[in-house]
N, CA and C atoms as an extended XYZ file, in Angstrom:
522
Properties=species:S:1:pos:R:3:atomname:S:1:resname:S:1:resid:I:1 pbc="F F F"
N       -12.605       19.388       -3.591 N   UNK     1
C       -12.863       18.021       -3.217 CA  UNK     1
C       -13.862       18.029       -2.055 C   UNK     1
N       -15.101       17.266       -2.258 N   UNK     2
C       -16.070       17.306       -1.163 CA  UNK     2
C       -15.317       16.248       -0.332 C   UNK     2
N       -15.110       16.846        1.426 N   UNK     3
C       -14.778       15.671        1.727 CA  UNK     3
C       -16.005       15.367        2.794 C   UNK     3
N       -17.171       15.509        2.670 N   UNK     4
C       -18.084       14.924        3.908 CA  UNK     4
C       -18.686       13.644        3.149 C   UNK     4
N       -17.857       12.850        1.944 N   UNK     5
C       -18.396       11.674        2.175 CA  UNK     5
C       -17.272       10.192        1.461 C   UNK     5
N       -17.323        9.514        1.513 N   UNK     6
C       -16.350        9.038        0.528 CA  UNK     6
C       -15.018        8.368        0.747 C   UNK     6
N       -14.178        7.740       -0.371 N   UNK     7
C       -12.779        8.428        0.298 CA  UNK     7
C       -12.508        9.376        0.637 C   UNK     7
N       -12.807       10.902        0.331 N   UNK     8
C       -12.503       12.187        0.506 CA  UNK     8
C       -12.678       12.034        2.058 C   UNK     8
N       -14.241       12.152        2.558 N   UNK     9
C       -13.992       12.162        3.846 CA  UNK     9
C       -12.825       11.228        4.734 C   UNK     9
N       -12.460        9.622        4.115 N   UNK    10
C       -11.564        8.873        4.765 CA  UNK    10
C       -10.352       10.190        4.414 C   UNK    10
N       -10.089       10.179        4.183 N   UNK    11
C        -8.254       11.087        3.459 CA  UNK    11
C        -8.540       11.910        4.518 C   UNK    11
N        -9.863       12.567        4.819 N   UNK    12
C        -9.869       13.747        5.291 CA  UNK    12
C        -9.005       13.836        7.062 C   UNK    12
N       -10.067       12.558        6.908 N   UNK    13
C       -10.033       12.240        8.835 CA  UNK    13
C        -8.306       11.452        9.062 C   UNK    13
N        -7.949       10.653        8.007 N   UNK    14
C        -6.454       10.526        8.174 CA  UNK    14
C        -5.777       12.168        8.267 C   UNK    14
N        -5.678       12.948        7.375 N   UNK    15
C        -5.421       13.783        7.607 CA  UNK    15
C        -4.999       14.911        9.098 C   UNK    15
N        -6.606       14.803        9.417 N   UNK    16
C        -6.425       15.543       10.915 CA  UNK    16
C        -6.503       14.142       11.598 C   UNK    16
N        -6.269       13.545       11.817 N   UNK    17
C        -5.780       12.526       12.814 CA  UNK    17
C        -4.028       12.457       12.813 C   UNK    17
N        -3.220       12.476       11.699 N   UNK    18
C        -1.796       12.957       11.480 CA  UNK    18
C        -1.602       14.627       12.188 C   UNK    18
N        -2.272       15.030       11.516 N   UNK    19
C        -1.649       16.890       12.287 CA  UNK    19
C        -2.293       16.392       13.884 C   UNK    19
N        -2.977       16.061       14.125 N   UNK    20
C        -3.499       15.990       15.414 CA  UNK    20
C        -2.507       15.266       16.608 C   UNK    20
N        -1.436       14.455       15.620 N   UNK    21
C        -0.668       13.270       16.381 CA  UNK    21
C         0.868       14.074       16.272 C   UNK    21
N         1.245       14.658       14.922 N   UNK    22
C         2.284       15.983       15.084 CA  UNK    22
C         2.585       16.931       16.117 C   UNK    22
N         1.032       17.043       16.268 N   UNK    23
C         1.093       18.158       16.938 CA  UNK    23
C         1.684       18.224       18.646 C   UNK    23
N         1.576       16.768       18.979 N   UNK    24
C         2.138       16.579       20.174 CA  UNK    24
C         3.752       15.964       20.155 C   UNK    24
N         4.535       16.624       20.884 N   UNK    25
C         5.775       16.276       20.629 CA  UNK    25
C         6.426       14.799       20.994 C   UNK    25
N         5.448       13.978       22.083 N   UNK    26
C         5.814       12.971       22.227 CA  UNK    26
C         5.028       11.697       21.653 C   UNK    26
N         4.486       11.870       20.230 N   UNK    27
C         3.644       11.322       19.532 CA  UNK    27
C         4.730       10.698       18.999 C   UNK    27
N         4.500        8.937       18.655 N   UNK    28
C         5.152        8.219       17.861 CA  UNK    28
C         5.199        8.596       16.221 C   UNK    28
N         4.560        9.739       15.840 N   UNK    29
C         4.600        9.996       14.738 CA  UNK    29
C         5.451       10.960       14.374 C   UNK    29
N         6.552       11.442       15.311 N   UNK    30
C         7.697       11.827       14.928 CA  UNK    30
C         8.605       11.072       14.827 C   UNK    30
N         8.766        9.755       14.921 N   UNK    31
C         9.656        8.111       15.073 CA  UNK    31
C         9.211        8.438       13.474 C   UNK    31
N        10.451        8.282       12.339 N   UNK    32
C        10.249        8.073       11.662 CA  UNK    32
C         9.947        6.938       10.653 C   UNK    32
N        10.527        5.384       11.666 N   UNK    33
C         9.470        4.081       11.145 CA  UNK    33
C         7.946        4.588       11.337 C   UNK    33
N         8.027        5.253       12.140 N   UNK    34
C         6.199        5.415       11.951 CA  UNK    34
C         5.798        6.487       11.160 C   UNK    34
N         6.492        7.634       11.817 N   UNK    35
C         5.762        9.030       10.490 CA  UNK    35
C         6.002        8.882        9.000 C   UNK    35
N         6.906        8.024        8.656 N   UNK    36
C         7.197        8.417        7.517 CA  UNK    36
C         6.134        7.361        6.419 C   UNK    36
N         5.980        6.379        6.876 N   UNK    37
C         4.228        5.126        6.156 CA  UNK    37
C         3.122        5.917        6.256 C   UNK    37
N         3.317        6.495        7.264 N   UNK    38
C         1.635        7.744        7.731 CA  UNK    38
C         1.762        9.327        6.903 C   UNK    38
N         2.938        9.210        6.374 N   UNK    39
C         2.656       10.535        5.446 CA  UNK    39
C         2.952        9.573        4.064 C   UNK    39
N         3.657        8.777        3.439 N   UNK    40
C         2.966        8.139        2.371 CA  UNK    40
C         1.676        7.940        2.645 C   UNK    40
N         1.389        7.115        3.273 N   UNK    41
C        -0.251        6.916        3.106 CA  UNK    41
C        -1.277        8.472        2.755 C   UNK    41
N        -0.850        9.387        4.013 N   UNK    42
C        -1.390       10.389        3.517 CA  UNK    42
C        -1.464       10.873        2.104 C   UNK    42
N         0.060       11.532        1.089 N   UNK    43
C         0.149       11.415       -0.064 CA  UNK    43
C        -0.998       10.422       -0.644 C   UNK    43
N        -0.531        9.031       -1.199 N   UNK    44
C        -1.146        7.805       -1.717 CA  UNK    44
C        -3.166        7.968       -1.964 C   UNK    44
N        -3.351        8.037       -0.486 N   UNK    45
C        -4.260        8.810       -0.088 CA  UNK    45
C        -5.246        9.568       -1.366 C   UNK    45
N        -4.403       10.556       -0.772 N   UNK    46
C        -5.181       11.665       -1.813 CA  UNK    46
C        -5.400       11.587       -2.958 C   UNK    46
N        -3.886       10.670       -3.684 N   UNK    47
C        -4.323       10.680       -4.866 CA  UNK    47
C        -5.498        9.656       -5.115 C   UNK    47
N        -5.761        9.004       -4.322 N   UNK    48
C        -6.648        7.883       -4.941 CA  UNK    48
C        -8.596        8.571       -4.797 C   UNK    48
N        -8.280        9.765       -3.598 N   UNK    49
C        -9.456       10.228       -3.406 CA  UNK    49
C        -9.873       11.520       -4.133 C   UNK    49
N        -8.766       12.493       -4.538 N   UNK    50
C        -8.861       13.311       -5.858 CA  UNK    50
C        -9.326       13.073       -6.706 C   UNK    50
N       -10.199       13.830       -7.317 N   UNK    51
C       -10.373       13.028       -8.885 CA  UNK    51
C        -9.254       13.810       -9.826 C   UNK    51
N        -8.448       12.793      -10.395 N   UNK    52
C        -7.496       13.323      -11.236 CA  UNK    52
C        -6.892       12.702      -12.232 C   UNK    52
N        -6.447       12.969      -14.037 N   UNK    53
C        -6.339       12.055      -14.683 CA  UNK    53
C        -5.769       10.983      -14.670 C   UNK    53
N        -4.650       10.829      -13.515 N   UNK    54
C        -3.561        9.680      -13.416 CA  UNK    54
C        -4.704        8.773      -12.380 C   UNK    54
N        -5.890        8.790      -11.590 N   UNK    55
C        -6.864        8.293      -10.567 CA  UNK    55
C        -6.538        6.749      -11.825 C   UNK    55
N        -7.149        6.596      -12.929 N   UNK    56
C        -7.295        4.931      -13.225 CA  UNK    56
C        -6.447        4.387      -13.377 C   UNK    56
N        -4.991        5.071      -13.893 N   UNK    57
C        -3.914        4.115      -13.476 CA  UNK    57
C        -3.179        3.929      -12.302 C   UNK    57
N        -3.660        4.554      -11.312 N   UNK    58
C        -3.376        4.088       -9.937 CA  UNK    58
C        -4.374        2.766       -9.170 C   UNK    58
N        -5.184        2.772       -9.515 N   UNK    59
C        -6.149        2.032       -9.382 CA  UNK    59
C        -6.067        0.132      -10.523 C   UNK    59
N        -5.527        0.534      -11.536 N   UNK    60
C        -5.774       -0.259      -12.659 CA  UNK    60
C        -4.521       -1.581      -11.778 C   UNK    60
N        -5.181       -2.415      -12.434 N   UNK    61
C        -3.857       -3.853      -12.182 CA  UNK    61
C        -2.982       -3.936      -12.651 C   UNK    61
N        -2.152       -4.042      -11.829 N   UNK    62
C        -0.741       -3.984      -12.256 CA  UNK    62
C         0.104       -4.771      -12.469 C   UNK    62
N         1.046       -5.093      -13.293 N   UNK    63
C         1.837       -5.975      -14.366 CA  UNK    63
C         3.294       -6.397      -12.284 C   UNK    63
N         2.828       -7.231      -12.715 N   UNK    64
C         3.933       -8.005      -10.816 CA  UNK    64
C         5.151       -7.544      -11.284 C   UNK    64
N         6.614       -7.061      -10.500 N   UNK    65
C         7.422       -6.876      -10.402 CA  UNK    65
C         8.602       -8.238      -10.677 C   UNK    65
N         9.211       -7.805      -11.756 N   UNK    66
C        10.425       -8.873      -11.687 CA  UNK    66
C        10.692       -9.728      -10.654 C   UNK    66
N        11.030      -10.569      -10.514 N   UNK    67
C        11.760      -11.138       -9.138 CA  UNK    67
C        12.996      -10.312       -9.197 C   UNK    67
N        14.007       -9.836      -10.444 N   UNK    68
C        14.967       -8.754       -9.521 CA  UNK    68
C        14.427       -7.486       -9.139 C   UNK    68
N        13.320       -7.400       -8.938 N   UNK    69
C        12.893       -5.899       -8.473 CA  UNK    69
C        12.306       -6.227       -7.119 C   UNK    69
N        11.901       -7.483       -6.937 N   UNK    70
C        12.033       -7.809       -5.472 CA  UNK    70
C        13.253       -8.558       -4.632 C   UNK    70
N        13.538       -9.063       -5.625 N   UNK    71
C        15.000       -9.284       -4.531 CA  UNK    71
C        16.431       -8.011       -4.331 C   UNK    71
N        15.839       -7.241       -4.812 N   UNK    72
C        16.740       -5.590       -4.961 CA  UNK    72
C        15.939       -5.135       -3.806 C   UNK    72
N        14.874       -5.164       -3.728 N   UNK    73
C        14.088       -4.468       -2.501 CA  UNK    73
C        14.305       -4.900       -1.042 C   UNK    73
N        14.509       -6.688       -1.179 N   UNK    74
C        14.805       -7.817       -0.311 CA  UNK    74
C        16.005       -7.344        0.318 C   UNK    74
N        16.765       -7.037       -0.857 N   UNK    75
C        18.542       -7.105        0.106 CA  UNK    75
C        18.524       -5.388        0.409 C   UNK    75
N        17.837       -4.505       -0.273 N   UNK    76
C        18.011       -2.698        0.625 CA  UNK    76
C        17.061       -3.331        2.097 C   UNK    76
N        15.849       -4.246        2.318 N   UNK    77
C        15.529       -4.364        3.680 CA  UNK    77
C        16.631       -5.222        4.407 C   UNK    77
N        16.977       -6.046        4.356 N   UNK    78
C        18.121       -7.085        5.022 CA  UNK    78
C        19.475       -6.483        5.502 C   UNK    78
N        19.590       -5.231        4.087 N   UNK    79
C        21.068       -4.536        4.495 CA  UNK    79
C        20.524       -3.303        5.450 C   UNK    79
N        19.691       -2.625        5.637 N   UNK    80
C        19.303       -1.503        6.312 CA  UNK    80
C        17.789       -1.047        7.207 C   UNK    80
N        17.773       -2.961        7.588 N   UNK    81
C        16.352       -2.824        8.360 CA  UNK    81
C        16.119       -2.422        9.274 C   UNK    81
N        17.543       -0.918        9.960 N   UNK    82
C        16.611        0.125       10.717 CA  UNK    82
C        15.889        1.550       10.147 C   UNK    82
N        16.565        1.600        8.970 N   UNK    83
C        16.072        2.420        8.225 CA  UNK    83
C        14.341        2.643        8.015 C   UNK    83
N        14.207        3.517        7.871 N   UNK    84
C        12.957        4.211        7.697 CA  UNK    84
C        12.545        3.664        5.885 C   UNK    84
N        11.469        2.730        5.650 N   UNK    85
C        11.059        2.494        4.629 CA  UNK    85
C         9.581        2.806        4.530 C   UNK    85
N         9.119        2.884        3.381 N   UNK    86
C         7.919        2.447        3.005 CA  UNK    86
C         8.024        1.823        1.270 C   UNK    86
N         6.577        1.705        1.466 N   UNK    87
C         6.631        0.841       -0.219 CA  UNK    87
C         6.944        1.693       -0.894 C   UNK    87
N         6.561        2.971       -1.032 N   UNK    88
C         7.010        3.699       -2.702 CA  UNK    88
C         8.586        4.148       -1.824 C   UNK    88
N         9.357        4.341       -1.341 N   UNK    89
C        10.522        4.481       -1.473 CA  UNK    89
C        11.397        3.167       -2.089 C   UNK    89
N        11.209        1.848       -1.431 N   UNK    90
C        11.567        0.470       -2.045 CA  UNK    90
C        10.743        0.085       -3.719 C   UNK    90
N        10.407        0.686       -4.108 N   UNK    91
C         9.776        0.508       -5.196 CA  UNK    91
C        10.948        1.013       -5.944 C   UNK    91
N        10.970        2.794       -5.598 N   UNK    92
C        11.810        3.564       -6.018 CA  UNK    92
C        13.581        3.117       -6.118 C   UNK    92
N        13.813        2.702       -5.083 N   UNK    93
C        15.070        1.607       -5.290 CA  UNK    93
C        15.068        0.497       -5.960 C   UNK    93
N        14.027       -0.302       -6.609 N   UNK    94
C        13.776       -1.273       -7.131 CA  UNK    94
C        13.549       -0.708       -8.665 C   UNK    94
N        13.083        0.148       -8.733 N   UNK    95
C        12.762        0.671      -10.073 CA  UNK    95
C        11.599        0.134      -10.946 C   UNK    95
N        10.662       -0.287      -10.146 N   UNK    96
C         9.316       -0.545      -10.046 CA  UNK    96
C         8.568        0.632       -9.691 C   UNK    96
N         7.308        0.669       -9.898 N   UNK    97
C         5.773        0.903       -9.740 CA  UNK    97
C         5.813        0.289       -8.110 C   UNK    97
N         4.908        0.698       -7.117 N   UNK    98
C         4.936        0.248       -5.946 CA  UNK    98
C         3.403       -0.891       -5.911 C   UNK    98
N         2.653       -0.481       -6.991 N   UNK    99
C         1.635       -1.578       -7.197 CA  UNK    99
C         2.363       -3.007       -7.951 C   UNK    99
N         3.315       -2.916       -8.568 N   UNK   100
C         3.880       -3.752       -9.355 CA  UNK   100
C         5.094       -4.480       -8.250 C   UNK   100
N         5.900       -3.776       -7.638 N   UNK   101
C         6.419       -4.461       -6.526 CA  UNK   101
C         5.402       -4.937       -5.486 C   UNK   101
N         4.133       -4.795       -4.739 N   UNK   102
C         3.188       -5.488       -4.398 CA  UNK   102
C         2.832       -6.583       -5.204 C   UNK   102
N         2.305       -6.669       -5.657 N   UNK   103
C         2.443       -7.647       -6.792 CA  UNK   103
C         3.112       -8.815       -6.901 C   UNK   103
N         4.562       -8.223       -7.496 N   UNK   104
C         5.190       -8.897       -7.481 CA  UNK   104
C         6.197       -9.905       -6.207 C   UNK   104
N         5.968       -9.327       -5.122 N   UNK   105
C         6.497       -9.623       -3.382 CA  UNK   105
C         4.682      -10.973       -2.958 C   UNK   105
N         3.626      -10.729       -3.663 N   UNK   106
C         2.417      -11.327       -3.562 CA  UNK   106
C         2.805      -12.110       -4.379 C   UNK   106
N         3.356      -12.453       -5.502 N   UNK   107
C         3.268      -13.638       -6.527 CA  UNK   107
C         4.826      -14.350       -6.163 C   UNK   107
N         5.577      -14.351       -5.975 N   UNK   108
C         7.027      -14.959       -5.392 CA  UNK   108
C         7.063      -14.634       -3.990 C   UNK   108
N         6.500      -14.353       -3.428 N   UNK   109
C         7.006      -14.199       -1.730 CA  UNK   109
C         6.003      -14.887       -0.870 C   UNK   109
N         4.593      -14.231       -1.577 N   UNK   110
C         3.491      -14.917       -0.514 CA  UNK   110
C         2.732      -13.853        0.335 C   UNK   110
N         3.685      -12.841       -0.019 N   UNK   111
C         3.348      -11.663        1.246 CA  UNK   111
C         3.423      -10.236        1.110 C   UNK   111
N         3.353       -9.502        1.157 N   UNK   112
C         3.695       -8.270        0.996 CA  UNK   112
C         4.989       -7.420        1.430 C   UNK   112
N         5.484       -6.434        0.687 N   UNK   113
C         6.755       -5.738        1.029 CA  UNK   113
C         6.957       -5.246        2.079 C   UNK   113
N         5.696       -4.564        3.239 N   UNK   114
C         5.883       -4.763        4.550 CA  UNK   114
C         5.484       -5.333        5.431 C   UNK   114
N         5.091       -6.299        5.144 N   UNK   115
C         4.942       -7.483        5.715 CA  UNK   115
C         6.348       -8.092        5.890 C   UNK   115
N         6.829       -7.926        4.779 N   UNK   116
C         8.110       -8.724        4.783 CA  UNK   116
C         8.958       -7.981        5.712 C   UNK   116
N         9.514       -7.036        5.237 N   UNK   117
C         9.949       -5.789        6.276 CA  UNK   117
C         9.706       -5.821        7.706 C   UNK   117
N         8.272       -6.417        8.351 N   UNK   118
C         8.602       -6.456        9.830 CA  UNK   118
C         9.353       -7.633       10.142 C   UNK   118
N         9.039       -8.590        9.428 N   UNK   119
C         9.496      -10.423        9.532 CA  UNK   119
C        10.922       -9.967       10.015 C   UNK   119
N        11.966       -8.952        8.965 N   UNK   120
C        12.876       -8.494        9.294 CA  UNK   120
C        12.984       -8.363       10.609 C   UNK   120
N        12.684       -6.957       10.670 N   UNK   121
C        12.344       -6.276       11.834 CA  UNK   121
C        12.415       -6.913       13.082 C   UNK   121
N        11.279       -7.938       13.149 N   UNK   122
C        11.056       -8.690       14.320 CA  UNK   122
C        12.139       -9.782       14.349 C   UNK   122
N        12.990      -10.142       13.214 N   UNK   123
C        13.637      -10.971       13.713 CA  UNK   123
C        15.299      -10.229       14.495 C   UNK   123
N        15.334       -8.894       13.954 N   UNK   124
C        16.529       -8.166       14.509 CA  UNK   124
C        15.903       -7.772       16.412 C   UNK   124
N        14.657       -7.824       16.347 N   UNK   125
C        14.042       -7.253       17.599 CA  UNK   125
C        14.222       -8.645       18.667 C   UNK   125
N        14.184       -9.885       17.989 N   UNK   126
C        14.279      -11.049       18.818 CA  UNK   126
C        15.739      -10.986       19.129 C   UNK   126
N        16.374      -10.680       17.828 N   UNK   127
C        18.387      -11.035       18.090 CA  UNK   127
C        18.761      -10.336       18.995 C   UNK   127
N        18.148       -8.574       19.576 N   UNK   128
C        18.388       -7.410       20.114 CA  UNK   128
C        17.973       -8.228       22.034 C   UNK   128
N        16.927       -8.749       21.585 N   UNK   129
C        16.386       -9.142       23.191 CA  UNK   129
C        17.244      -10.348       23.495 C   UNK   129
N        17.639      -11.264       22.608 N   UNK   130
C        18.197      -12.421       23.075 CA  UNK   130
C        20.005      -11.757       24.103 C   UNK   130
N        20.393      -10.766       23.539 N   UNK   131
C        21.667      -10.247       23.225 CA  UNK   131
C        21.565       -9.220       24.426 C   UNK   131
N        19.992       -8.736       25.020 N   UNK   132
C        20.267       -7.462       25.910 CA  UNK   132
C        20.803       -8.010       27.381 C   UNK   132
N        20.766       -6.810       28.325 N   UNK   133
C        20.882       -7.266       29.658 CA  UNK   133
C        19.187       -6.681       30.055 C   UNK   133
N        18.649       -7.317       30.685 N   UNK   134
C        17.484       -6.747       31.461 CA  UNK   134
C        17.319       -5.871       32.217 C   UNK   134
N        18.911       -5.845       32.819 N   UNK   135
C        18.374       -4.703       34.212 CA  UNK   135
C        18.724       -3.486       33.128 C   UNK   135
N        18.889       -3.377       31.923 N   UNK   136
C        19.487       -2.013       31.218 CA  UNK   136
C        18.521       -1.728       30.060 C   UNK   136
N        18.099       -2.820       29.591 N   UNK   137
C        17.185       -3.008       28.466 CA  UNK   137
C        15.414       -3.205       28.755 C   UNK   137
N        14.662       -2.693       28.400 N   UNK   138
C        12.762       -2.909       28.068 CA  UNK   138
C        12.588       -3.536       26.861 C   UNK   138
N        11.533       -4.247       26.835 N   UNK   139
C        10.991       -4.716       25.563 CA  UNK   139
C        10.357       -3.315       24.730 C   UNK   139
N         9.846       -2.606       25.264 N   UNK   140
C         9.148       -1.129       24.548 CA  UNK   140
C        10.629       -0.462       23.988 C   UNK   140
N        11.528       -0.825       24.375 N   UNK   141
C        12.549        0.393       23.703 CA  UNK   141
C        13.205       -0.787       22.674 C   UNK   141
N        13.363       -1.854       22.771 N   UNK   142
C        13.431       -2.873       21.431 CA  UNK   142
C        12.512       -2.512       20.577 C   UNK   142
N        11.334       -2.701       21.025 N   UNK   143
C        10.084       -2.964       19.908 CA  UNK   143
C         9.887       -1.264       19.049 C   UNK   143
N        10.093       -0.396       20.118 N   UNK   144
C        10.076        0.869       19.339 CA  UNK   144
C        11.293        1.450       18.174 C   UNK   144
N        12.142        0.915       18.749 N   UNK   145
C        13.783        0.519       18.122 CA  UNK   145
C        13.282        0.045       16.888 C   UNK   145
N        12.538       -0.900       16.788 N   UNK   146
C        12.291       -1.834       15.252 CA  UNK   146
C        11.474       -1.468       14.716 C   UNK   146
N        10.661       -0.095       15.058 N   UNK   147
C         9.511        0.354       14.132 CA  UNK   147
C         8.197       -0.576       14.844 C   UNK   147
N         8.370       -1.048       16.105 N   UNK   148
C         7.004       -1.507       15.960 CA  UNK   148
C         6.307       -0.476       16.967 C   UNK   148
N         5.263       -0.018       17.180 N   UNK   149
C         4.369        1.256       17.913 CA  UNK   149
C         3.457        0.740       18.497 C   UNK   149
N         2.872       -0.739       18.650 N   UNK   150
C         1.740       -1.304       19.418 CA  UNK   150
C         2.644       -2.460       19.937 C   UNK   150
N         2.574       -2.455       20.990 N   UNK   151
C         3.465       -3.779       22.055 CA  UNK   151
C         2.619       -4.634       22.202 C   UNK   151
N         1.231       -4.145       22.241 N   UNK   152
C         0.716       -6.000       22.267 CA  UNK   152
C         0.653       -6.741       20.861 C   UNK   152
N         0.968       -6.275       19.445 N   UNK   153
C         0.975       -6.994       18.490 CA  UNK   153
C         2.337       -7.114       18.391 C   UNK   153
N         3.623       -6.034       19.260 N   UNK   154
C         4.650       -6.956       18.903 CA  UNK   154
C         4.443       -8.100       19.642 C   UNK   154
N         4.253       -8.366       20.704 N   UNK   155
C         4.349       -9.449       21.362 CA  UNK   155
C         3.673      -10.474       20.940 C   UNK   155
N         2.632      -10.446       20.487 N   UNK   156
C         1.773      -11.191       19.613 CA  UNK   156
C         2.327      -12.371       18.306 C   UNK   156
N         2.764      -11.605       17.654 N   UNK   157
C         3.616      -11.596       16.340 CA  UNK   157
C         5.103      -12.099       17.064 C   UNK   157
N         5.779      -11.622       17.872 N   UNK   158
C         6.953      -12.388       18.534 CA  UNK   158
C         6.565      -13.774       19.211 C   UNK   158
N         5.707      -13.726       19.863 N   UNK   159
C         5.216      -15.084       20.447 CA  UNK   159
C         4.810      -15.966       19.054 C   UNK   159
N         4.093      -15.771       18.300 N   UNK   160
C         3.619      -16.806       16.916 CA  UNK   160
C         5.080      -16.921       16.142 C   UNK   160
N         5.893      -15.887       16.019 N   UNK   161
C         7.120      -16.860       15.203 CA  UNK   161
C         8.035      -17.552       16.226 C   UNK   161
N         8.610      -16.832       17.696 N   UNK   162
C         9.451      -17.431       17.992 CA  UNK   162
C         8.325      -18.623       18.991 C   UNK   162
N         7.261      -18.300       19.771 N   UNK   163
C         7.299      -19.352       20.523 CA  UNK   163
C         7.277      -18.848       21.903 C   UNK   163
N         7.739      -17.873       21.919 N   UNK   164
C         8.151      -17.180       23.421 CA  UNK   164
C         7.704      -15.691       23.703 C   UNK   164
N         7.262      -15.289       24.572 N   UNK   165
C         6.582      -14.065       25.109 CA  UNK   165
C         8.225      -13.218       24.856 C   UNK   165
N         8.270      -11.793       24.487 N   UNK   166
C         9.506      -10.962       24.143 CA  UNK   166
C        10.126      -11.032       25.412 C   UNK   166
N         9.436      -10.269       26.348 N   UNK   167
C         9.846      -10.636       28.318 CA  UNK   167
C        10.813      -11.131       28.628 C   UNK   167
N        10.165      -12.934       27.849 N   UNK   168
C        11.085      -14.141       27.990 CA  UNK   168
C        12.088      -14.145       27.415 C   UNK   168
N        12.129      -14.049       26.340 N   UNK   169
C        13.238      -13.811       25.204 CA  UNK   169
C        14.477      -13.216       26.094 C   UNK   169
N        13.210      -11.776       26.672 N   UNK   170
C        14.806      -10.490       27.179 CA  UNK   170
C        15.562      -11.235       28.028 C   UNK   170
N        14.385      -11.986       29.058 N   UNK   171
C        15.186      -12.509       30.372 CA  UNK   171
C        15.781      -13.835       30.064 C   UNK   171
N        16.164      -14.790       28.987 N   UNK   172
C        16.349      -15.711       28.764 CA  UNK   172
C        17.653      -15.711       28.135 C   UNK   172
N        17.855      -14.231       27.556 N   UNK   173
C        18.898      -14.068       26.982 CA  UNK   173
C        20.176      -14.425       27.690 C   UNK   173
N        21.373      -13.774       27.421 N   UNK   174
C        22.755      -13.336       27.553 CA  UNK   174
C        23.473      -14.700       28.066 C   UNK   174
């Protein structure tokens, strides 16, 4: 596989940008909400930048997912949204194609499967701050708690649904 141009080169540079982030022990990419989307992607990745006979049906459009193959996916995120997901594992519980559960979470939902998944997320991360004590609790150890790894888009994304800076939330709580 040439990778100095292409996807190949993209795969490539994901690639050593992952071993590069491994390689340090206090890299969020041993948090497995985070390592574990960044080595699917890696996988996913490749196959799409390989040339290999399965390349056009990964690529090809895909037939949308039942609504029970998204609401099977719906209730494994709702029942276990600290768990470590990505799309092809919830696919895999759904018993879908992970292009076909996209799809199908895009044609009945509006949104995507992790998309949906942080909505979760962030709303257990608001219940967690409303519920903490401040002098014991940070917003970074909530937000990292919920899989989120950039604090200014949690806060971002917490301020546009609830209304309120996370901060506030913490200190507003109990």
């Amino acid at each position: 596989m040439d990778v100095t141009e292409g996807a190949a080169r993209d795969w490539a540079q994901l690639a050593l940008l992952l071993n590069e982030q491994l390689a340090r022990p206090e890299s969020l990419a041993h948090e497995p909400l985070v390592g574990r989307p960044l080595m699917d992607s890696l996988v996913r990745g490749l196959l799409l930048a390989a040339d290999n006979p399965y390349r056009q049906a990964l690529v090809a459009s895909p037939e949308p997912a039942r609504p029970t193959a998204v609401r099977t996916a719906i209730d494994v995120m709702e029942s276990e949204p600290q768990e470590p997901m990505t799309a092809s594992s919830l696919a895999k519980q759904s018993h879908v194609s992970v292009r076909s559960l996209q799809e199908g979470f895009r044609r009945y939902m509006g949104t995507t499967p992790m998309r949906y998944l942080r909505s979760v997320r962030l709303r257990h991360a608001h219940e967690e701050l409303l519920a903490a004590d401040p002098s014991a609790t940070t917003v970074a150890t909530v937000a990292f708690r919920w899989g989120f790894s950039n604090l200014g888009r949690f806060a971002a994304e917490h301020e546009a649904a609830y209304g309120t800076q996370p901060v506030q939330t913490l200190r507003s709580g109990r």
